[in-house]
C-alpha positions in Angstrom: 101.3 104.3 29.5 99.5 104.0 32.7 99.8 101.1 35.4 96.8 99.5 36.7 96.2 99.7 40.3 95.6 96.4 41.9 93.9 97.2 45.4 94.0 95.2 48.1 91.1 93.2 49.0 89.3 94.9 52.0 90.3 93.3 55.6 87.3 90.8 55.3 88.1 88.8 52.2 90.7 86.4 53.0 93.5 85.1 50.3 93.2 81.6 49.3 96.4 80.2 52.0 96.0 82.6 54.8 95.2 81.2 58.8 91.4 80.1 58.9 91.0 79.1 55.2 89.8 75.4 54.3 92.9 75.5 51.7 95.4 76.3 54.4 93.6 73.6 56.6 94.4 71.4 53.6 98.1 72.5 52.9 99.4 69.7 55.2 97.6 66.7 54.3 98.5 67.8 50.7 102.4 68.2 51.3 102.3 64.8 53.1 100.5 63.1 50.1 103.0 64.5 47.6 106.0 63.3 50.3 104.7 60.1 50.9 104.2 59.6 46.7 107.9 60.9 46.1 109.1 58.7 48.6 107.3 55.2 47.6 108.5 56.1 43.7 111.9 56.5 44.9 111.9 53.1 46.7 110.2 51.6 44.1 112.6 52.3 41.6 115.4 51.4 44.1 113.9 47.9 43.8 113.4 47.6 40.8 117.0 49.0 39.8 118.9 46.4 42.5 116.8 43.5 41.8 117.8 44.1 38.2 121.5 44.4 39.3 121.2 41.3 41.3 120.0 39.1 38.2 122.8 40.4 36.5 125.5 39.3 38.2 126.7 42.9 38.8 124.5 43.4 42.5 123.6 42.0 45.7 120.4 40.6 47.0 120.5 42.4 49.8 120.0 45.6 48.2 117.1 44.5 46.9 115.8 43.0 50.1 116.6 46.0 51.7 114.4 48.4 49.1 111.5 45.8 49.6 111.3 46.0 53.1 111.7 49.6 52.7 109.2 50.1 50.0 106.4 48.0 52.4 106.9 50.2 55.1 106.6 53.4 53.3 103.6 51.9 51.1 102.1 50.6 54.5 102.0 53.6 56.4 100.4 55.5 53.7 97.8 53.3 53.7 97.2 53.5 57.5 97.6 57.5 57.3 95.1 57.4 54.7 92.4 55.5 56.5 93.1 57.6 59.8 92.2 60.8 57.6 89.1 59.2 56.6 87.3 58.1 59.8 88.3 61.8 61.4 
């Protein structure tokens, strides 16, 4: 059995996420986008989950208040962090 040899690419060829690279350029705006969505499906499902409580009997209102206000404010600066990408 041999092994195959993978050689290096010369100096001059750069790999897809090193310094200089449109993808590493990207790499940010990309984690933030995936944060930003992780984050607003977590609130959302907090309010759905208390406001469900609440009718129940079993929860407050405020949690679910709380989630909402939470939810707009994470929804509303992705929107505003999305249009600032877009005029740049």
């Amino acid at each position: 059995m041999t092994q195959e040899n993978n050689p290096r690419p010369p100096s001059s060829e750069l790999g897809p996420l090193e310094p200089g690279t449109a993808q590493r350029a990207q790499l940010s705006v990309r984690i933030a986008d995936i944060a930003w969505t992780a984050l607003s499906v977590v609130a959302a499902l907090w309010v759905i989950l208390a406001t469900v409580d609440a009718v129940r009997g079993s929860g407050s209102w405020a949690y679910s208040t709380v989630a909402l206000v939470l939810l707009a404010i994470g929804l509303t600066m992705r929107l505003r962090a999305v249009r600032r990408r877009d005029r740049m």
